[in-house]
N, C-alpha and C positions, 0 to 999 in steps of 0.2 A: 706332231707339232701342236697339235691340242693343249691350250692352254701356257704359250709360249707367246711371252710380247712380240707384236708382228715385223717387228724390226730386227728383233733376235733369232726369226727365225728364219730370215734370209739363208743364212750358211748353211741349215739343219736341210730347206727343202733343195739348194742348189745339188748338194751331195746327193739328197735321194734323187734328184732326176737325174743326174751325171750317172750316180750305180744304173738305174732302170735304161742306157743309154739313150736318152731323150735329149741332151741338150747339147743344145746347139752351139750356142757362144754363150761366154759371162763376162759383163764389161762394169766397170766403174762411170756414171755416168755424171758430171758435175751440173748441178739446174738448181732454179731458184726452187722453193718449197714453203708451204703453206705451217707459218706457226700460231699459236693461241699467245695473241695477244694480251692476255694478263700470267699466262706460267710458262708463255717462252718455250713451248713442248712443242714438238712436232704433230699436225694434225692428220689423224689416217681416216682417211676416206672408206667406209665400210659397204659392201655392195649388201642390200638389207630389202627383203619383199615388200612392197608397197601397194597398198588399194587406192585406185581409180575408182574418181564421178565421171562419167560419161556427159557432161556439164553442155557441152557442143550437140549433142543428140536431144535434149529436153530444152535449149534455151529460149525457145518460142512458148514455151508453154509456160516459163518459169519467167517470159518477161505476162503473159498473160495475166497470171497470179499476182504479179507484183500489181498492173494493174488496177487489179480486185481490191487489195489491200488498203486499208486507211494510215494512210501515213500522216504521224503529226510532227514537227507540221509537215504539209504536204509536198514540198518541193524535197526533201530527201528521197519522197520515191520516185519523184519526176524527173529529180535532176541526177545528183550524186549515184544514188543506187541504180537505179535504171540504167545508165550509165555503164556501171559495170558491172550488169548483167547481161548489157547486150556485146559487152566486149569476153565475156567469162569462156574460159578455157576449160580441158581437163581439170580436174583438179583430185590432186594427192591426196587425199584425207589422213593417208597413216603418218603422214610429217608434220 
C-alpha cells in the first residue's frame, strides 16, 4: 500500500488483514471529521517522530539565566517572559 492515498487504501489493507485472518469486525462508522478550511479536503492526522526539550528538568536554571540577562526594556524579562518560563512545559521542537 506504499504510496497509496491513505483513504484509498482503506479496502487494499481491510482484505490483507481479512487474507492474514486478523480481523475481527469491519463496520461503517458515521462522525464528524476534521476538514481544511480553505480546500474543503479531508485532514489526516500522521503519526510522525518528534524531539523533546526536557524544558520541566532545566526551568530553575533557565529562569536563573533569564535573571542574568539585560532585558530592554526590563519588564519583558520580569514580567511577560519570566512569566512563561516559570509556566514552560516539554516542548516539541520538531513541530
Amino acid at each position: 500500500v506504499k504510496g497509496v492515498h491513505v483513504k484509498k487504501a482503506d479496502d487494499i489493507l481491510i482484505k490483507l488483514v481479512k487474507e492474514a485472518g486478523r480481523l475481527v469486525q469491519k463496520d461503517n462508522l458515521d462522525h464528524q471529521y476534521p476538514f481544511c478550511w480553505r480546500s474543503d479536503t479531508p485532514l489526516i492526522y500522521k503519526a510522525v517522530p518528534s524531539w523533546f526539550v526536557r524544558v520541566e528538568e532545566i526551568r530553575d536554571k533557565i529562569i536563573a539565566n533569564n535573571k542574568k540577562t539585560r532585558w530592554v526594556p526590563p519588564s519583558v524579562g520580569e514580567g511577560r517572559f519570566h512569566a512563561w518560563l516559570a509556566d514552560a512545559r516539554d516542548w516539541a521542537v520538531s513541530r
